[in-house]
C-alpha positions in Angstrom: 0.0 0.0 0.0 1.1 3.4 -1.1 1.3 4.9 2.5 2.3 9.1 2.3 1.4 9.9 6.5 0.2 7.5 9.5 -0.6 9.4 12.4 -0.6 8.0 16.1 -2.7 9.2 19.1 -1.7 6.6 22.1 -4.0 8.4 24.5 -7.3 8.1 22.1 -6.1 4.7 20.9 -5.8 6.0 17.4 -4.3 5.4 14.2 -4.7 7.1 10.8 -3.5 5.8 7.8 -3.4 8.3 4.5 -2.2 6.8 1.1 -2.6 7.8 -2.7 -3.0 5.0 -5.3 -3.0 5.2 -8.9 -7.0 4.0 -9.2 -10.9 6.0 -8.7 -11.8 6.6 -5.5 -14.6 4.3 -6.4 -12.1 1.1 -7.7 -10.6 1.8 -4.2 -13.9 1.7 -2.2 -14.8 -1.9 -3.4 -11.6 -3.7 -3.1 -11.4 -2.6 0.5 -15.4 -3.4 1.4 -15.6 -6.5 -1.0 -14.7 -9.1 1.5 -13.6 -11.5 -1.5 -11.7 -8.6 -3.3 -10.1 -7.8 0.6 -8.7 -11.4 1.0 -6.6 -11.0 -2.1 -4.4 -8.5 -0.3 -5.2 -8.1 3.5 -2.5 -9.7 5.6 1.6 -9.9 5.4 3.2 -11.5 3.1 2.9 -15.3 3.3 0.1 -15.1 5.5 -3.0 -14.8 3.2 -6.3 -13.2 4.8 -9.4 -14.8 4.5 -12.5 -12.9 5.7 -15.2 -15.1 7.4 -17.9 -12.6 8.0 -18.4 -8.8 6.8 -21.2 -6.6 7.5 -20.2 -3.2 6.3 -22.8 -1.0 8.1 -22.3 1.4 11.7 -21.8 -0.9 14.8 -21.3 -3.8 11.9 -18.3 -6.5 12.2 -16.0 -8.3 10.2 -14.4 -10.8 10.9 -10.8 -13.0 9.3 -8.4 -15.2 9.6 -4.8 -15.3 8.5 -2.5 -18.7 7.3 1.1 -18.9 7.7 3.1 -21.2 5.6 3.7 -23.0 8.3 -0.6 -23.4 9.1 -0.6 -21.2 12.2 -3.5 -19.4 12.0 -3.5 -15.8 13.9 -7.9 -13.8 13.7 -9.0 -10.7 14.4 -11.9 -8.6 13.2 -12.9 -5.0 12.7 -15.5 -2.9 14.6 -17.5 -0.3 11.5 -17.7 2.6 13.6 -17.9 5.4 10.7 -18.6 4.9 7.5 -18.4 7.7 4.6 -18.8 6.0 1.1 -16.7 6.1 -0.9 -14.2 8.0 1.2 -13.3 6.7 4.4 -14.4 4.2 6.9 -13.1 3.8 10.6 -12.7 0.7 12.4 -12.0 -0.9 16.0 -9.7 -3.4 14.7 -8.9 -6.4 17.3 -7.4 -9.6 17.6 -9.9 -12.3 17.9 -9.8 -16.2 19.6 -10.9 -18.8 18.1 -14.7 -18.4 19.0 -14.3 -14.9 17.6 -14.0 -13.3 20.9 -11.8 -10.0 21.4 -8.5 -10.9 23.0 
């Protein structure tokens, strides 16, 4: 991901992450809210994201799973608290056991 700025507010909990890409705002919009579009690129390298649930409305979740090589698997999930289509959406973003409960 093209990142230009990441801010960082440890009191709020906070982090902002601005990038510029090469694609419509639009292009951009789906392939980070199309959960099967999101798994092709969500996730460090070698551990491939696959997204299990996704409800992108306000107090919506989603939830995923990454696979290492080696078959560890490491969850979390995302808490929609904001969404602004096709601009910006903001997230509580968690790691997750494996019953999908916030560590």
């Amino acid at each position: 991901m093209p990142v230009t700025a990441v801010t960082t507010d440890p009191e709020a909990l906070t982090m902002t992450l601005i990038g510029d890409f090469a694609a419509p705002v639009e292009r951009l919009w789906r392939a980070f809210t199309d959960p099967t579009q999101l798994d092709r690129f969500w996730g460090p390298p070698g551990w491939p994201a696959t997204f299990t649930s996704f409800d992108l409305t306000p107090g919506g979740r989603a939830q995923y799973q990454m696979t290492s090589p080696q078959g560890e698997v490491s969850r979390g999930g995302w808490e929609f608290t904001a969404i602004d289509e096709p601009h910006r959406f903001e997230v509580l973003d968690s790691f997750l056991n494996g019953d999908g409960d916030v560590l």
